[in-house]
C-alpha positions as CSV (number, residue, x, y, z in Angstrom):
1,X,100.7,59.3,3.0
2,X,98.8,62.0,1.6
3,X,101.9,63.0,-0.8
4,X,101.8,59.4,-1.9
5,X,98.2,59.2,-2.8
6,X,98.1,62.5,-4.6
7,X,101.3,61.0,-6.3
8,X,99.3,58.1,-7.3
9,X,96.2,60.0,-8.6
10,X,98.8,61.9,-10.9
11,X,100.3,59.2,-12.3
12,X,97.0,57.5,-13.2
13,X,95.7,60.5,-14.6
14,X,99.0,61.1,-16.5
15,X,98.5,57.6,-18.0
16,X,94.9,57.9,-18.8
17,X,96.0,60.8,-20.9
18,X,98.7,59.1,-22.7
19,X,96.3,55.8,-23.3
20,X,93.8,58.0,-24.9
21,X,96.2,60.0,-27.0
22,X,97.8,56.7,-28.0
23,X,94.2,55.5,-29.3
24,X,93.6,58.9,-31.0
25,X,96.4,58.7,-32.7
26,X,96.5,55.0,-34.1
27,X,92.4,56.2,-35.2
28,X,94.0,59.4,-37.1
29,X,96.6,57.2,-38.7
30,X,94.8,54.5,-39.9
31,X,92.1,56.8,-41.7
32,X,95.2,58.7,-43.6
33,X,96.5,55.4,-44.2
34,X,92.7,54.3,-45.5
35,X,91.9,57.1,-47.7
36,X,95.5,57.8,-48.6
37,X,95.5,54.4,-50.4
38,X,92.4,54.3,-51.9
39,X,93.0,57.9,-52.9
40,X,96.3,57.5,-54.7
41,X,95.8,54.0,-56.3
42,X,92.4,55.5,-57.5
43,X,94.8,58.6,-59.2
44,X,97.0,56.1,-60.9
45,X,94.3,54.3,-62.4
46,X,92.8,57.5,-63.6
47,X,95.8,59.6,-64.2
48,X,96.2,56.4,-67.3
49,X,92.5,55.7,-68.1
50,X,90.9,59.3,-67.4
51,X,87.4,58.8,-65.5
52,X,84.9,58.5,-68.1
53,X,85.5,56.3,-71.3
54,X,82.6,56.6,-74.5
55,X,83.4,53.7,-76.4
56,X,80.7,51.1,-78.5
57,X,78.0,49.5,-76.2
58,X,79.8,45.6,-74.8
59,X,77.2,43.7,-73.3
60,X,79.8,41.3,-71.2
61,X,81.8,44.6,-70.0
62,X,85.1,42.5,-70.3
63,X,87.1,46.1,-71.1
64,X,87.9,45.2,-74.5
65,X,87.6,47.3,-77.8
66,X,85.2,46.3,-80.8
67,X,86.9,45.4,-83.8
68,X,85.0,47.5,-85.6
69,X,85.9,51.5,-85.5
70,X,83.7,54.2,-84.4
71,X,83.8,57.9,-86.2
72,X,85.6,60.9,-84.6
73,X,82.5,63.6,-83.7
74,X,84.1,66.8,-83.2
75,X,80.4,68.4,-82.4
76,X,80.3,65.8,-79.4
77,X,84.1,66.4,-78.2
78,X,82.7,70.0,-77.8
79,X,79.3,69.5,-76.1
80,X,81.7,66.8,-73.7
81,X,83.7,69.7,-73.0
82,X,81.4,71.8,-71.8
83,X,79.9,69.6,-68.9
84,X,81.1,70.7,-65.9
85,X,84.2,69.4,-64.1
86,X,85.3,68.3,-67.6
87,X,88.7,69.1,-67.8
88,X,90.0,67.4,-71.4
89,X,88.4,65.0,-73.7
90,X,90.9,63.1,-76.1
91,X,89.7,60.5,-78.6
92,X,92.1,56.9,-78.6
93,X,92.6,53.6,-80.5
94,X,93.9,50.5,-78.8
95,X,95.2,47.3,-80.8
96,X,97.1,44.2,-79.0
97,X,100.7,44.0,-79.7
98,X,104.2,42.3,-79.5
99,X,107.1,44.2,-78.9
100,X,110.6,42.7,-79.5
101,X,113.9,44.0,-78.6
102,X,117.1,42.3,-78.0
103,X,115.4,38.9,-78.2
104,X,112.9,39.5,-75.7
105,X,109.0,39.8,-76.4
106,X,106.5,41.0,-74.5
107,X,103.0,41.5,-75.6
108,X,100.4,44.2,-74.5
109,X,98.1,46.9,-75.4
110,X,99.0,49.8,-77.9
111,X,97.0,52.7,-77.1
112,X,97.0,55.1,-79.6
113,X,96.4,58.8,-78.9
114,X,96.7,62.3,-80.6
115,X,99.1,65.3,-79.4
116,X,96.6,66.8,-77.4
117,X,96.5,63.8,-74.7
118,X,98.6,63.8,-71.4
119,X,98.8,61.9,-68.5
120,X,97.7,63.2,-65.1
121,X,99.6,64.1,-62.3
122,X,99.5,60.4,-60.7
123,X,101.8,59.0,-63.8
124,X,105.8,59.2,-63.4
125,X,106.8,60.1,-66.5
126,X,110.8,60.5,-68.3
127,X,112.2,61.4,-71.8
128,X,111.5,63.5,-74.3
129,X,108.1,62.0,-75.1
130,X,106.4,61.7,-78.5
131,X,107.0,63.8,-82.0
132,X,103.4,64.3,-83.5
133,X,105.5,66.6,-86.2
134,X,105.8,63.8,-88.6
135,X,103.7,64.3,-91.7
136,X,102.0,60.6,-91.9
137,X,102.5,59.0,-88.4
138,X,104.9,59.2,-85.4
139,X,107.6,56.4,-85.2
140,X,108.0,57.1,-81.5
141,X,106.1,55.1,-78.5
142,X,106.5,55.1,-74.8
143,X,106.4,51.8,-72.6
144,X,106.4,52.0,-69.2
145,X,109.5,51.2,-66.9
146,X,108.2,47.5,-65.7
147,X,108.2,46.5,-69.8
148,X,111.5,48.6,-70.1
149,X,112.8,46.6,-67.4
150,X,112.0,43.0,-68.8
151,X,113.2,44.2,-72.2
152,X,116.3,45.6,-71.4
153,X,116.2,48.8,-73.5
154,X,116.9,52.8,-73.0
155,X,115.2,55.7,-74.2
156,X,116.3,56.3,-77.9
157,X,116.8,52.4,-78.7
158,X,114.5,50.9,-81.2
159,X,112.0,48.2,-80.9
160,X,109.9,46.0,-83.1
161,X,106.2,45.9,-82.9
162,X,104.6,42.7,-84.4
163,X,100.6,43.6,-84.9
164,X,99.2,40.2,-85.4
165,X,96.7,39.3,-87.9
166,X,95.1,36.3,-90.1
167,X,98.2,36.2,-92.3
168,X,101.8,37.6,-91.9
169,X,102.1,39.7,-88.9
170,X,102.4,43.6,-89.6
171,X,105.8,45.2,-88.4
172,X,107.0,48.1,-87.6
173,X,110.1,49.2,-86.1
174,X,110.0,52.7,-83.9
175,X,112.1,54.3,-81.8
176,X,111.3,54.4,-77.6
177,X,110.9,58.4,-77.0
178,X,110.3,57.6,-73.6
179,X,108.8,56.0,-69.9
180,X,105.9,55.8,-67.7
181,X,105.7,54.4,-64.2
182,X,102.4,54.2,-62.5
183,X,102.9,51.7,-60.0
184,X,99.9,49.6,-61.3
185,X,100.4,46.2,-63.0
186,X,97.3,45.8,-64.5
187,X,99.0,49.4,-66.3
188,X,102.6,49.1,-66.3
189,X,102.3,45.5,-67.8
190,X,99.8,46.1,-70.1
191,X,99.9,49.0,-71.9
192,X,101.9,51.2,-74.3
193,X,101.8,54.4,-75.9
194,X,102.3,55.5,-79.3
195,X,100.7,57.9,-82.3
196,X,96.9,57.4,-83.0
197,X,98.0,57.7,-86.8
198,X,99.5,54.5,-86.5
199,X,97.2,52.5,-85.2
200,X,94.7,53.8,-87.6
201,X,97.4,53.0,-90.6
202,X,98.0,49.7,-89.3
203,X,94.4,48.6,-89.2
204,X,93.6,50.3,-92.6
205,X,90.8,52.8,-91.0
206,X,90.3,56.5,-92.7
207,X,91.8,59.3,-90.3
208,X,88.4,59.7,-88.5
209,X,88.5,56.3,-86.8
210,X,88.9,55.8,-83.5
211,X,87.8,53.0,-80.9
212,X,86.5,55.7,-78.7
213,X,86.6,58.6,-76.3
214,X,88.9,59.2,-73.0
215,X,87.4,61.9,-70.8
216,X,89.2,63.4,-68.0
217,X,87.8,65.6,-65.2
218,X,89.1,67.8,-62.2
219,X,86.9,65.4,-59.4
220,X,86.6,61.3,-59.4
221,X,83.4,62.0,-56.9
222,X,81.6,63.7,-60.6
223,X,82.4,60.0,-62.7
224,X,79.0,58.5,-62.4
225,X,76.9,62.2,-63.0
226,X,78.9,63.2,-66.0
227,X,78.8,59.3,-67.5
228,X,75.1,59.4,-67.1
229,X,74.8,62.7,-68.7
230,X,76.9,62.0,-71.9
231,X,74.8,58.3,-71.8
232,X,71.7,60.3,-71.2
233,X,71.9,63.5,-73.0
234,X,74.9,63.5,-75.7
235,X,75.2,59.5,-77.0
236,X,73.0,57.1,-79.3
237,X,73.5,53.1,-79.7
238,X,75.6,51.8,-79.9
239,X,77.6,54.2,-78.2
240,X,77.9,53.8,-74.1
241,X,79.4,55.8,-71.8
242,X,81.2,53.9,-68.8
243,X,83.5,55.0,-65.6
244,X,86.7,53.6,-65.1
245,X,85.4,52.3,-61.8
246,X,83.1,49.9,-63.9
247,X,85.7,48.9,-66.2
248,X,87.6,48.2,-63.5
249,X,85.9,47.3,-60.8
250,X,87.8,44.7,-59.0
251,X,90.4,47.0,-58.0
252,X,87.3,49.5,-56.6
253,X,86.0,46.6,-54.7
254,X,89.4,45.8,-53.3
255,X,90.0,49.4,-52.0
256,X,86.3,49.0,-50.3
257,X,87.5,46.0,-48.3
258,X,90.1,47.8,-47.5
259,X,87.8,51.0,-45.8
260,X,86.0,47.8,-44.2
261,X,89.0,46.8,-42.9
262,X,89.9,50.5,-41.6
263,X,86.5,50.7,-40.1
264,X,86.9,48.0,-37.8
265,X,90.5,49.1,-36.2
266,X,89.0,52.4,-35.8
267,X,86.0,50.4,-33.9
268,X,88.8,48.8,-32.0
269,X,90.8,51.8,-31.1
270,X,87.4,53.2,-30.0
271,X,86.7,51.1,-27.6
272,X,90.4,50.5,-26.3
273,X,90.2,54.3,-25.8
274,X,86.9,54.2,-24.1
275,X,88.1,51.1,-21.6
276,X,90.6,52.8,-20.4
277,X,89.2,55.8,-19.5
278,X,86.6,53.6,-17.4
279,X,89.3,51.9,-15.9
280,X,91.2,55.2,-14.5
281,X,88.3,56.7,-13.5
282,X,87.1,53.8,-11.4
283,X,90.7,53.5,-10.0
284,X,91.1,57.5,-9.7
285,X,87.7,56.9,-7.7
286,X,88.8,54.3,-5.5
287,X,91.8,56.0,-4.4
288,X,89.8,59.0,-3.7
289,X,87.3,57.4,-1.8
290,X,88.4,59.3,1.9
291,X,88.0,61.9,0.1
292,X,84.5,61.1,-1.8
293,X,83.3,59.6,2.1
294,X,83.8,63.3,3.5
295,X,81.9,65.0,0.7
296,X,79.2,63.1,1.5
297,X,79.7,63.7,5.2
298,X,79.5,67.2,4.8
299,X,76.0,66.8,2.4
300,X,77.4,67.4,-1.2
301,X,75.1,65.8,-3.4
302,X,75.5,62.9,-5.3
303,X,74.9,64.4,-8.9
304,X,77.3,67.1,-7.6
305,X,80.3,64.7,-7.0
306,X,79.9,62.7,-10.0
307,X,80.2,65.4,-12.2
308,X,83.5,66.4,-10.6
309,X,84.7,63.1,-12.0
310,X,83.2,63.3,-15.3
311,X,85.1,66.9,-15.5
312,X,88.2,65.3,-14.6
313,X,86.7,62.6,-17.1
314,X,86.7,65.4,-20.2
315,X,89.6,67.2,-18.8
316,X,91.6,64.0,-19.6
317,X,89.6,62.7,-23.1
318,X,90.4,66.4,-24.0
319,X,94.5,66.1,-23.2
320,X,94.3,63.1,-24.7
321,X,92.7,63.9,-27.7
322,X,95.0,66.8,-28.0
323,X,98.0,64.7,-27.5
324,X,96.8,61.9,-30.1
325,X,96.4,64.8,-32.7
326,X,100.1,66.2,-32.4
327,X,101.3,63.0,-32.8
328,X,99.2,61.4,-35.2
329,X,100.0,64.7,-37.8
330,X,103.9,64.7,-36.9
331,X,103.7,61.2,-38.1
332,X,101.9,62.0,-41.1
333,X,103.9,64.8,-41.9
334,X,107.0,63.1,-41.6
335,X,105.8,60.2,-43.8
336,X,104.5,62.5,-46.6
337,X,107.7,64.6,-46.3
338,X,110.6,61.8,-46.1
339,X,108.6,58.4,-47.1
340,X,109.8,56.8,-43.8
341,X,107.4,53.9,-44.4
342,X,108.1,51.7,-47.5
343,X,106.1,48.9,-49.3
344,X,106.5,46.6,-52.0
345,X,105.3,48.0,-55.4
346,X,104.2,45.3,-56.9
347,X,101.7,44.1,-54.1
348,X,100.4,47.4,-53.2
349,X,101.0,49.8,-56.5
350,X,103.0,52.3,-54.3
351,X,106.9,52.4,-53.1
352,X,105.7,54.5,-49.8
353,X,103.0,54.2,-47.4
354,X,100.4,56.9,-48.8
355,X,98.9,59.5,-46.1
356,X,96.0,61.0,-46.8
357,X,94.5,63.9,-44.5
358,X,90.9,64.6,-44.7
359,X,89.9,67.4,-41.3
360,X,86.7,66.6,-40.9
361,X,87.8,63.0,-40.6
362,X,90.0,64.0,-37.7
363,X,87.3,66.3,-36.1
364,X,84.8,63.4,-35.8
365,X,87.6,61.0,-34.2
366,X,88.4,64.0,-31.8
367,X,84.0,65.0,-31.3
368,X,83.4,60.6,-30.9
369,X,86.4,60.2,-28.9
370,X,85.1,62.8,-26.4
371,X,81.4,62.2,-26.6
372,X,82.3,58.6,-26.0
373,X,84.8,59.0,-23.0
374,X,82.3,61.5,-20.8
375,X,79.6,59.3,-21.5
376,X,81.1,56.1,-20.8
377,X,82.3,57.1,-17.7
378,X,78.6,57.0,-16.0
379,X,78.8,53.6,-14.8
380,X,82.2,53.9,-13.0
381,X,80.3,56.9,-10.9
382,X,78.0,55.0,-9.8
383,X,80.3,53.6,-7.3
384,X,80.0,57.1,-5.8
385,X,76.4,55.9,-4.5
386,X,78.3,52.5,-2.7
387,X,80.5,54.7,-0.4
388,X,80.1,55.1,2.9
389,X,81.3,58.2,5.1
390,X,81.7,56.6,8.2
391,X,83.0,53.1,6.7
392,X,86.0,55.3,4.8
393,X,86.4,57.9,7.0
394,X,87.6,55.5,9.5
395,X,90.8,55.1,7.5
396,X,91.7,58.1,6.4
């Protein structure tokens, strides 16, 4: 009988562990999940747009470009550059476009930038890329994959761009040097790439006109101090400097709700975890309770006994937490190493399920998780106090 019960106790504590490592490790996973989405759709966006953007003062802050050109400042590139956390400032035109090719159209935003601009390590990129060699302007562009797609054309084939305006569209006919891929529509479907030179040709600007300023730096968490510097310190009306997260800051919002959402499951998982470990304690203690009845017999105190059971209480949170953290970090790993995980690109701006591990995220599920098993288990004690000796020992 005694073989049984111990039997018992060891399979319930065995259980207890694997619940709580089970609720660790859904808590650890969902925060990679969390912060590896908003980190890597944030690093597309930015890898494209850069973080900062100085570009003439729009009072609706619809993200489009004043007609009107502003004047290339090399003595405020230079002051830019020396903020810190700056890591490149490149200046950039932008005129609407339609691109035909094989008698398919598709309209969207030239950007037009000088040799010294590159994309960041979130863009996918393919092909030899632009020739800035040529002496007036480069007759290369790139477009990204999605728009390479539609229009069923290669790197090296040549496309028409149709630059509308009042009268007879401007054309030009250049040759794809190659592709982007960001995994973002509001990117991929929208933009292009070609020389600044042209743009400024097309719209009959002098070779210091630019639409504005592209500022790139080593952090996202520095955006909103280093705008409010250049606003603050470097720029005059009707100059303004804004972060891409204002430009864009329905996609911002959207990755909030998605930390909201995060929040709650971890709330969830928290309290599964904690449930549980009431449960087997309360069960461990009615199993025990011969036991518990002859402790009292022989005078061990109350406070005494319960904290036998809150040890075994922390000895369990403790495997468990262990347990949840070998698994939850095999499972990242494995995801981050093979892409096990896949999603649709087009819904969520990513082929695989991004992970995202931040250690001081996992330490405060593992300190909570603990804190929050011991001191839950209190109330399932107090059925140490509604034992009695003689009532127990009667059926031992």
């Amino acid at each position: 009988m005694a073989k049984q019960k111990g039997a018992f106790s060891s399979f319930i504590i065995k259980l207890a562990i694997v619940a709580t490592g089970l609720s660790v490790a859904v808590m650890i996973v969902a925060m990679a999940i969390v912060t590896g989405f908003k980190y890597s759709i944030a690093e597309k966006l930015f890898s494209f747009m850069g973080h900062v953007h100085i570009v003439p003062f729009d009072e609706t802050k619809a993200n489009t470009l004043a007609p009107e050109p502003i004047y290339y400042d090399p003595a405020l590139i230079t002051a830019i550059r020396k903020i810190p956390h700056v890591v490149h400032v490149a200046p950039f035109a932008q005129r609407a476009v339609i691109v035909q090719a094989h008698g398919q159209m598709e309209g969207l935003q030239m950007k037009g930038v000088t040799k010294e601009y590159r994309f960041l390590p979130g863009i996918n990129t393919s092909g030899p890329g632009i020739n800035y060699t040529d002496t007036f302007y480069s007759k290369q562009i790139l477009l990204s994959n999605t728009t390479a797609d539609r229009l069923n054309i290669n790197i090296g084939d040549t496309v028409q761009l149709d630059f509308i305006e009042s009268g007879a569209p401007r054309i030009r006919k250049v040759k794809v040097a190659g592709f982007f891929h960001s995994g973002m529509d509001e990117v991929d479907k929208t933009f292009g790439v070609c020389d600044l030179r042209l743009l400024q040709r097309i719209n009959n600007w002098p070779a210091d006109s630019i639409n504005g300023y592209q500022v790139d730096l080593d952090d996202q968490k520095y955006a909103d101090t280093v705008s409010s510097f250049i606003h603050y310190n470097l720029i005059n009306a009707p100059l303004e400097s804004y972060t891409t997260a204002e430009n864009y800051s329905f996609i911002f919002e959207w990755l909030e709700l998605q930390g909201m959402n995060g929040t709650i499951l971890l709330v969830i998982m928290a309290i599964v975890a904690v449930t549980n470990m009431g449960a087997v304690l309360l069960i461990l203690m009615v199993d025990r309770a011969a036991m518990i009845g002859l402790l009292k017999a022989l005078g061990m105190p109350f406070e005494t006994t319960r904290n036998i059971f809150l040890g075994i209480a922390g000895l369990i949170g403790a495997s468990g937490i262990l347990l949840g953290n070998i698994l939850a970090l095999s499972l990242c790993w494995l995801q981050l190493r093979f892409g096990i995980v896949t999603l649709p690109e087009e819904t969520y701006y990513m082929r695989y399920v991004p992970v995202k591990i931040i250690w001081w995220q996992v330490g405060v599920v593992d300190i909570v998780t603990l804190v929050l098993c011991i001191f839950c288990m209190w109330l399932p004690t107090l059925y140490i106090r509604r034992i009695q000796p003689a009532r127990v020992l009667q059926f031992k």
